[in-house]
C-alpha positions as CSV (number, residue, x, y, z in Angstrom):
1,X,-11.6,-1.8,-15.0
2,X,-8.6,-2.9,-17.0
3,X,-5.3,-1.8,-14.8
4,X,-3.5,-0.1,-17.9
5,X,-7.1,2.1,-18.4
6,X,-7.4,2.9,-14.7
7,X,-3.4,4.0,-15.0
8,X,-4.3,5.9,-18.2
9,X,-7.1,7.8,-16.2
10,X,-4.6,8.3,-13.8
11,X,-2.5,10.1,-16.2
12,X,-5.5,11.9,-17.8
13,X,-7.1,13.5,-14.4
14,X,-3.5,14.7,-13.7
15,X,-2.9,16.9,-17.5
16,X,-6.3,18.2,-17.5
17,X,-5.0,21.5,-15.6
18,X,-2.5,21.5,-17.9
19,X,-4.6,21.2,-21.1
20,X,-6.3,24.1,-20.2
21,X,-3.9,26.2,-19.5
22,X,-2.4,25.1,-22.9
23,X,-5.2,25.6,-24.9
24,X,-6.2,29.1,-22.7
25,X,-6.1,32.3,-24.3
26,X,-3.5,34.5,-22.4
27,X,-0.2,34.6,-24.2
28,X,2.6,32.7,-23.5
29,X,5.6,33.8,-21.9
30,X,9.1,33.1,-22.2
31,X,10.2,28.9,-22.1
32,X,11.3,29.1,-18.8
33,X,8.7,30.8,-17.1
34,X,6.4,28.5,-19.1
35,X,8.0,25.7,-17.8
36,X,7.8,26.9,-13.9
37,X,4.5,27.2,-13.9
38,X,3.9,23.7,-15.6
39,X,6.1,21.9,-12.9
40,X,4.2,23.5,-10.5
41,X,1.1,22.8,-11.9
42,X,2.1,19.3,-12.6
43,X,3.0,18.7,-8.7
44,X,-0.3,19.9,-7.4
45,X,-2.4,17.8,-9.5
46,X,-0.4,15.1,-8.8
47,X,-0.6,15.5,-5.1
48,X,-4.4,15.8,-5.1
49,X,-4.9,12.3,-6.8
50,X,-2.4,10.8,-4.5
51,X,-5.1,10.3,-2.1
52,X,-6.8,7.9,-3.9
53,X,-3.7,5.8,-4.2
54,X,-3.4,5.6,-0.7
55,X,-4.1,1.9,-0.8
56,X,-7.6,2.3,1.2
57,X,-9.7,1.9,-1.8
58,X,-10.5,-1.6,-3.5
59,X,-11.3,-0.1,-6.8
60,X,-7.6,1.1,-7.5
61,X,-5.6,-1.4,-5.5
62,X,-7.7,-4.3,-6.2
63,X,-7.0,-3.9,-9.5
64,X,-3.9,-2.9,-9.7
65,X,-2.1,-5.2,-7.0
66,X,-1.6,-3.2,-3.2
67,X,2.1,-3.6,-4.1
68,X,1.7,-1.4,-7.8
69,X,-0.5,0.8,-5.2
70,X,2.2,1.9,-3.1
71,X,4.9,1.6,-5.2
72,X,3.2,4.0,-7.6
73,X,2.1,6.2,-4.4
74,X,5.9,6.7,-3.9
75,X,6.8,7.0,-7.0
76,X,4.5,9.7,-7.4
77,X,4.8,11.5,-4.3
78,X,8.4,12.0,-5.2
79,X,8.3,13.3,-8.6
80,X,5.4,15.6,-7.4
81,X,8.2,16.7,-5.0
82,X,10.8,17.3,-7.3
83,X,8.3,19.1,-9.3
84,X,7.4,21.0,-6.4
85,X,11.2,22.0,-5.8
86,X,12.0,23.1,-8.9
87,X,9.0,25.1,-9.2
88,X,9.7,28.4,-8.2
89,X,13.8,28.3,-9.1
90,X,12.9,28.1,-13.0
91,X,11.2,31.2,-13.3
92,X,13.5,33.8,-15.3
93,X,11.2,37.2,-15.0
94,X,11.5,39.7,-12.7
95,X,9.2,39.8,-9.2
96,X,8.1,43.2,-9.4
97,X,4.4,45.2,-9.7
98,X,2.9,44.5,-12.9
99,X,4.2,47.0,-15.6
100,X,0.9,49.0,-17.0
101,X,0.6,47.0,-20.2
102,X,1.6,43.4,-18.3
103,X,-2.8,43.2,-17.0
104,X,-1.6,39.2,-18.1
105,X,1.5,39.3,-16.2
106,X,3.1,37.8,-19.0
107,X,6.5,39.8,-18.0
108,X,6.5,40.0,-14.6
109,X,5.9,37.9,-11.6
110,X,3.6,38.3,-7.8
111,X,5.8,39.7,-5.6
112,X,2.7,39.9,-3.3
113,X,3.5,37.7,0.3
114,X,0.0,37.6,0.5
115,X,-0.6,35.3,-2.4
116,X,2.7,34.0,-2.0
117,X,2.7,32.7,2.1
118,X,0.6,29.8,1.3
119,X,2.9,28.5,-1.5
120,X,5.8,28.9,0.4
121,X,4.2,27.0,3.6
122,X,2.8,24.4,1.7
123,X,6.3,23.7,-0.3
124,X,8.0,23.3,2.7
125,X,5.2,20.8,4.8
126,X,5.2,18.7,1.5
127,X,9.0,18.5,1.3
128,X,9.2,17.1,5.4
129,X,6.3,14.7,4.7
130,X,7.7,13.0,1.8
131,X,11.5,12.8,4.0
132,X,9.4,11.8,6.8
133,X,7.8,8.7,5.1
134,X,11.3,7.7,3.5
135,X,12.5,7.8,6.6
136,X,9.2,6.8,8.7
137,X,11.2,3.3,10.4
138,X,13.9,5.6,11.6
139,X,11.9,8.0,13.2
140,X,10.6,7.2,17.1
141,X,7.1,7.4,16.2
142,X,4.0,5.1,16.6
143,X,2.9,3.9,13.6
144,X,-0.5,5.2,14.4
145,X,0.9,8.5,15.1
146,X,2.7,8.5,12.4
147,X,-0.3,7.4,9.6
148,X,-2.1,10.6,11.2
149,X,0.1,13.1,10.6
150,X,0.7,11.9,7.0
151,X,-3.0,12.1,6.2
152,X,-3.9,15.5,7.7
153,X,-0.2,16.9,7.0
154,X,-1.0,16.0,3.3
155,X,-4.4,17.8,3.4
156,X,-2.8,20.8,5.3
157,X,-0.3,20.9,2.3
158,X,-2.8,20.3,-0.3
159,X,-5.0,23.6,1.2
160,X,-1.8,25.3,1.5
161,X,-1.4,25.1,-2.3
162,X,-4.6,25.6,-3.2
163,X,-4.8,29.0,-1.5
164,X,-1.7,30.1,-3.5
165,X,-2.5,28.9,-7.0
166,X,-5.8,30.5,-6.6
167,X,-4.3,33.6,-6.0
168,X,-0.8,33.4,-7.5
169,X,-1.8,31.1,-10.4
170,X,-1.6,32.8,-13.6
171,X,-3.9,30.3,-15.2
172,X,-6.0,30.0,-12.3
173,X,-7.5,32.9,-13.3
174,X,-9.9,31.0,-15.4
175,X,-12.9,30.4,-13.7
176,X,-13.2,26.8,-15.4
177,X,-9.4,25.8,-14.0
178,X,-10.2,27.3,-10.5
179,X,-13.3,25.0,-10.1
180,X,-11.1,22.1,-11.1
181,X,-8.7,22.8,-8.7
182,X,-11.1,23.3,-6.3
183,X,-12.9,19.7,-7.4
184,X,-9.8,18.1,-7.0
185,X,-9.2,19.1,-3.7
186,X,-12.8,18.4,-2.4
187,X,-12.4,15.4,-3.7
188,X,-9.1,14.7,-2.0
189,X,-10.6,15.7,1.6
190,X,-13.7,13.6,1.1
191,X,-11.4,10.6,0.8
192,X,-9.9,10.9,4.1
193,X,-13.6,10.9,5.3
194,X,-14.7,8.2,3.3
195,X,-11.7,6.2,5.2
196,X,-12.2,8.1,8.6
197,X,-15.8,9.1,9.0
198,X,-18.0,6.7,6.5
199,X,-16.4,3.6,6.8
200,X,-16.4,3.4,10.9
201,X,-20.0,4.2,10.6
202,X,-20.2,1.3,8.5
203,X,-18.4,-1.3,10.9
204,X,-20.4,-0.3,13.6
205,X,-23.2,-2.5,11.7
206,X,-21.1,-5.4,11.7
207,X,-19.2,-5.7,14.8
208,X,-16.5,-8.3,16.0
209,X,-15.1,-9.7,18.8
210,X,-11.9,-11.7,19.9
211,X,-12.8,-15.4,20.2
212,X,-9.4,-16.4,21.4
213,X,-5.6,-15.7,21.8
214,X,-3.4,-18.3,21.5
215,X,0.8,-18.9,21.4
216,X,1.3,-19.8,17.5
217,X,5.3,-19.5,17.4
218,X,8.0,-17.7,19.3
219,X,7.1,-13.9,19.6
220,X,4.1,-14.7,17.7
221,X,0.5,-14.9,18.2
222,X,-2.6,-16.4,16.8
223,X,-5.7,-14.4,17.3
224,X,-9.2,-15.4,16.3
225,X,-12.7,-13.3,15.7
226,X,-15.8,-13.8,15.6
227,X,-18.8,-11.9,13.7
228,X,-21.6,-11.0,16.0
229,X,-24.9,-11.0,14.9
230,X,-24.2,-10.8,10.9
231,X,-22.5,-12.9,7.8
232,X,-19.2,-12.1,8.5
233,X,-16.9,-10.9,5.3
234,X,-16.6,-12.2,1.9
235,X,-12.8,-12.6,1.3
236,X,-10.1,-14.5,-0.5
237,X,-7.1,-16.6,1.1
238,X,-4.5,-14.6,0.9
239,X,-6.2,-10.9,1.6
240,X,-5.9,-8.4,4.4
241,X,-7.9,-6.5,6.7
242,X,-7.3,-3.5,8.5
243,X,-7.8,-5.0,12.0
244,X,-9.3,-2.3,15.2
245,X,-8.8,-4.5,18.7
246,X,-10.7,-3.1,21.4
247,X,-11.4,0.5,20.3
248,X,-14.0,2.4,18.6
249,X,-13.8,2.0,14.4
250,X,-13.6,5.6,14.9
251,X,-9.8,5.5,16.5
252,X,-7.1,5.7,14.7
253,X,-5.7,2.4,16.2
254,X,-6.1,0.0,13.5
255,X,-3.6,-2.1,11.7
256,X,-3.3,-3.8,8.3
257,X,-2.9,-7.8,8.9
258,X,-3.3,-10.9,6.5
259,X,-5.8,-13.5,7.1
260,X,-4.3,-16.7,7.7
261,X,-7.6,-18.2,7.8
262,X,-9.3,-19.9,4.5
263,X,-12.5,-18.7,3.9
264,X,-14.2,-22.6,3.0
265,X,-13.1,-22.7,7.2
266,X,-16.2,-20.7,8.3
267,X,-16.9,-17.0,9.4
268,X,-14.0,-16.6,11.9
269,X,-10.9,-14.6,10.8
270,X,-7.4,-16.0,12.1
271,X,-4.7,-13.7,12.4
272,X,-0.8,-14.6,12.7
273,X,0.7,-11.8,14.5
274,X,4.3,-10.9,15.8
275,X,5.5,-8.9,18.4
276,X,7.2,-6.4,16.3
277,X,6.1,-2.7,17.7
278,X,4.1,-0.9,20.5
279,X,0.7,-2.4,19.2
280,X,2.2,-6.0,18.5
281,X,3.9,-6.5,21.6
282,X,0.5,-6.6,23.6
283,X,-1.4,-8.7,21.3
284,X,-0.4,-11.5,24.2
285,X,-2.6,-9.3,26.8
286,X,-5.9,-9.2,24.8
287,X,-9.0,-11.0,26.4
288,X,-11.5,-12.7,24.6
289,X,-14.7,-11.2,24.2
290,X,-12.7,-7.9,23.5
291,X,-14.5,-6.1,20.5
292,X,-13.0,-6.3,17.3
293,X,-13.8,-4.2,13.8
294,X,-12.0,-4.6,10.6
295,X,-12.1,-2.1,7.1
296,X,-11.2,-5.0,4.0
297,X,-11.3,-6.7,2.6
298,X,-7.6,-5.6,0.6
299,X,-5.1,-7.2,-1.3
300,X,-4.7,-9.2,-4.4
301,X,-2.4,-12.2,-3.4
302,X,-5.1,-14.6,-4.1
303,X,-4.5,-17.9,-6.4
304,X,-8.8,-17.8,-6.9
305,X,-9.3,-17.4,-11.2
306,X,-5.5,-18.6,-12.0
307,X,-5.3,-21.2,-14.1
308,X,-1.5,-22.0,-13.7
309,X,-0.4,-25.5,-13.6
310,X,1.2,-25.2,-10.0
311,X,1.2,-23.0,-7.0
312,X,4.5,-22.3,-5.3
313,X,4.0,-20.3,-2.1
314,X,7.3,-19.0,-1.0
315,X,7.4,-17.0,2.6
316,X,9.7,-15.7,5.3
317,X,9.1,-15.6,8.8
318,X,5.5,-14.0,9.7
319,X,5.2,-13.4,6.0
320,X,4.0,-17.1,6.1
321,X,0.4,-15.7,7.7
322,X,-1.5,-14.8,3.7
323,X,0.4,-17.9,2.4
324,X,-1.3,-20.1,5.5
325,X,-4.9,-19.0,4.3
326,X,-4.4,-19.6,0.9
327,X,-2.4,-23.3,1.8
328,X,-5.5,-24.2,4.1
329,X,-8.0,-22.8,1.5
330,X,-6.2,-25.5,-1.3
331,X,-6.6,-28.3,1.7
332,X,-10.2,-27.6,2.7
333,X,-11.6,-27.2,-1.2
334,X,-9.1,-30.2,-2.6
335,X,-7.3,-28.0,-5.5
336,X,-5.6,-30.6,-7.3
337,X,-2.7,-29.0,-8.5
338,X,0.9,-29.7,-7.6
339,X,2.1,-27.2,-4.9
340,X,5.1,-26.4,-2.9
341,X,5.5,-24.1,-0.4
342,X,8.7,-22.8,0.6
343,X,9.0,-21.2,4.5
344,X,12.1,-19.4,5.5
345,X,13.1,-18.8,9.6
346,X,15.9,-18.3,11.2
347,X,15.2,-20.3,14.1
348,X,13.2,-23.6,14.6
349,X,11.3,-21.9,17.4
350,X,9.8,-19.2,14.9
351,X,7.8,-21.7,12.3
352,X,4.5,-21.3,13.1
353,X,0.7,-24.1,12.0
354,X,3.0,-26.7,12.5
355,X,0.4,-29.3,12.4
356,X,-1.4,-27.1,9.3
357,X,1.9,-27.4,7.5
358,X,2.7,-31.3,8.3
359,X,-0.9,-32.3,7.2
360,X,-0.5,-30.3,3.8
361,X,2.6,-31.8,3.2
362,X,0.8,-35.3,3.5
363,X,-1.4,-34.4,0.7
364,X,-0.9,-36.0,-2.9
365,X,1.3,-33.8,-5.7
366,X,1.8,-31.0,-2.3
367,X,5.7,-30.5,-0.6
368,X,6.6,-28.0,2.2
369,X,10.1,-26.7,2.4
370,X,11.4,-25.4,5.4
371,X,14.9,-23.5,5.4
372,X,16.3,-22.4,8.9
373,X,19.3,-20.1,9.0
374,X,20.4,-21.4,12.5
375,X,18.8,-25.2,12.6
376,X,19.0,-27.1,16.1
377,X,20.9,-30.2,16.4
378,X,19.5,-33.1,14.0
379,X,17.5,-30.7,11.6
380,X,16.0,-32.7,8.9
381,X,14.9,-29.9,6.8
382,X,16.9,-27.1,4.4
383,X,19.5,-25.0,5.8
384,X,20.4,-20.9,5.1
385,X,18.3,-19.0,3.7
386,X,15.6,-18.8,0.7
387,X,17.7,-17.6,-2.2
388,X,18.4,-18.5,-6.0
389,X,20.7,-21.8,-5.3
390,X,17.9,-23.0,-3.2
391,X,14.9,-21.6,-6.1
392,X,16.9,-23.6,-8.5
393,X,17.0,-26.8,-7.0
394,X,13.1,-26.7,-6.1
395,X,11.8,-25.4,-9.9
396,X,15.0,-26.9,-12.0
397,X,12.2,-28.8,-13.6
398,X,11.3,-25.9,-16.8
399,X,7.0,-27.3,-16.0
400,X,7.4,-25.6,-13.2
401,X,8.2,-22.2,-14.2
402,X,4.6,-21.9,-15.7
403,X,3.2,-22.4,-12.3
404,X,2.4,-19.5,-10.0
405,X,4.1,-17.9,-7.5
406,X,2.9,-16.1,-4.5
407,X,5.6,-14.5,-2.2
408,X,5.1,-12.5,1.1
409,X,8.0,-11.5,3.1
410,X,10.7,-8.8,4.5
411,X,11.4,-6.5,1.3
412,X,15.1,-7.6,0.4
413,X,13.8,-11.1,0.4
414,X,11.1,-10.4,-2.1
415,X,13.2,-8.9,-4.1
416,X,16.1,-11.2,-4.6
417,X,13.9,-13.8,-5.1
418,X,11.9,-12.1,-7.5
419,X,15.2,-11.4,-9.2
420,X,16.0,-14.9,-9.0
421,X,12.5,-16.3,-10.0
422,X,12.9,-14.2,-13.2
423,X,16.3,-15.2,-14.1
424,X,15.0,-18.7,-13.9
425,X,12.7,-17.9,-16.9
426,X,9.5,-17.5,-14.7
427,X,7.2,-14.5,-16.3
428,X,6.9,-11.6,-14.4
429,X,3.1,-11.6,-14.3
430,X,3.5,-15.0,-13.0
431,X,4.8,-13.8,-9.9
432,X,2.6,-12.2,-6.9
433,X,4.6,-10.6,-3.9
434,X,3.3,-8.7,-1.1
435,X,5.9,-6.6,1.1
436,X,5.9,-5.3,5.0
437,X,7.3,-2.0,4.0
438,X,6.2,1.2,2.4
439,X,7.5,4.5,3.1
């Protein structure tokens, strides 16, 4: 599906409550009131379909890019809570009983707590979990911990809302809305068990385990599986999985990491890890022969169907892990276009497939880069950081800017040098990125 027709369905599923009430028969009420009960329409819808865009499912974000996943999750998540806000401070008639000739309550409001305690619960749950994912780095929680409560604190909020426009909604009152509320919100809880019931069942049929563990760079690990007893997975350099170590696919304990493996390398999947959190900083600990599932795979930082000229693969620190699959993948299959990839540390102890890196760079029309912000004595390679000076010196040549570039790496970095890329003349949709981040 084209990306601009899966946004435009988007958009479509989202006003359909809001056709209806439209194009309903009660008469309307005064511009205000009108307007307070479209916001808050507006927000709920909007909320329901947010679950789809919670980058689990290929058919949105592997269209769309993960990146334009969450981005759009955000964005959408806020406005549905400014939405939400505003709601119930816009209406301008009076909370009282129904006057005798108001059946439509076109002139009052509910004042009845009983319709109205839902509303009020679920306005206030939806308003800390969208602070609490802006804020989710500052907050002393696991990130497993944390990915629960969003999920079931967003359903929570969801049935919260429900329960009050079904009884508080003036519009609701059609039976034809109602069921489409009601759809909407079945179909928002079976995506959290599509992603929590249906798809461990599924990795149970093709298990994994840990072949080995190994020292890749400092703080950072390599870590190998192996399928057992099937194909293994059908994936592009470049893409992620969400990797389970040692627990049941059922746990909540799994973890979105790129594959630095190529898939022309065979069935195992390599994995570049750093020590960055509670789950990271025991990666060094795990035994081989420890069962392993993954859920992918995700992601669309692949090169496979481009037909640019070049490939530039810029990286910074462990961001180097997608950008490793797809440099190994161009190796093993002999892509024969001009490449350079660009790998930004601070430290020399940090770089990580030194050997991976020094054979690629051996190959004809192929260059790696490396920049170290603090280089040892008798450094041979670029000093500081990756940033526009530097761009401009490696794609000064105007052939290049019609290559394709693929960037992975902390978010400030992405974005100054997509910034910088840009200002360079390179075309947006010539640029892939992939951030650490979301809130």
């Amino acid at each position: 599906m084209n990306p601009r027709l899966l946004l435009g369905l988007y958009v479509g599923v989202v006003l359909v409550p809001l056709a209806l009430a439209w194009t309903g028969t009660r008469p309307p009420r005064s511009f205000w009131d009108e307007l307070a009960t479209g916001a808050g329409m507006l927000a709920f819808a909007v909320i329901l379909v947010e679950f789809v865009l919670s980058g689990r499912f290929r058919a949105v974000s592997g269209r769309i890019g993960m990146d334009v996943t969450m981005r759009l999750h955000q964005l959408f998540a806020r406005s549905a809570l400014v939405l939400a806000l505003v709601h119930p401070f816009l209406y301008r008639a009076p909370s009282i009983r129904p006057y005798p000739w108001d059946a439509t309550r076109r002139l009052t409001l509910m004042h009845d707590f009983g319709a109205l305690w839902s509303g009020i619960l679920g306005w206030l749950l939806l308003f800390v979990l969208v602070l609490h994912a802006i804020h989710r780095d500052r907050i002393d929680y696991r990130y497993e911990t944390w990915r629960m409560m969003h999920g079931i604190g967003a359903l929570i909020a969801a049935g919260l809302i429900l329960h009050h426009t079904l009884k508080a909604g003036r519009y609701s009152a059609d039976p034809v809305l109602a069921w489409i509320w009601t759809g909407l919100f079945a179909l928002a809880a079976l995506t959290l068990a599509h992603v929590y019931l249906l798809r461990p069942v599924l990795q149970l049929r093709a298990p994994w385990r840990v072949a080995s563990v190994r020292p890749a760079a400092l703080r950072s690990w390599e870590v190998v599986i192996e399928p057992q007893d099937h194909a293994g997975l059908n994936y592009e350099a470049g893409q992620f999985v969400w990797l389970n170590l040692g627990n049941s696919p059922f746990s909540i304990l799994e973890h979105p990491f790129s594959i630095s493996s190529a898939p022309a390398s065979g069935p195992a999947l390599s994995f570049l890890i750093k020590e960055l959190g509670d789950f990271t900083s025991t990666v060094g600990s795990i035994m081989p022969g420890t069962p392993a599932h993954i859920d992918g795979p995700h992601g669309t930082l692949t090169i496979k169907g481009r037909t640019e000229p070049g490939v530039a693969l810029i990286a910074g620190g462990i961001g180097i892990a997608p950008l490793l699959g797809i440099m190994r993948q161009m190796h093993l299959t002999g892509d024969p276009r001009p490449a350079v990839l660009v790998y930004g540390n601070r430290t020399e102890a940090q770089i990580a497939a030194r050997d991976d890196l020094a054979a690629f760079a051996t190959l004809p029309g192929k260059e790696v880069v490396q920049v170290l912000a603090e280089p040892p004595p008798g450094w041979q390679g670029r000093t500081g950081v990756v940033d526009e000076a530097l761009l401009r010196k490696l794609f000064a040549d105007p052939s290049r800017r019609q290559w394709l570039f693929v960037l992975c790496g902390p978010p400030k970095m992405l974005d100054a040098t997509e910034d910088a890329l840009i200002g360079l003349g390179v075309a947006p949709e010539r640029i892939l990125a992939e951030r650490f981040q979301y809130d």
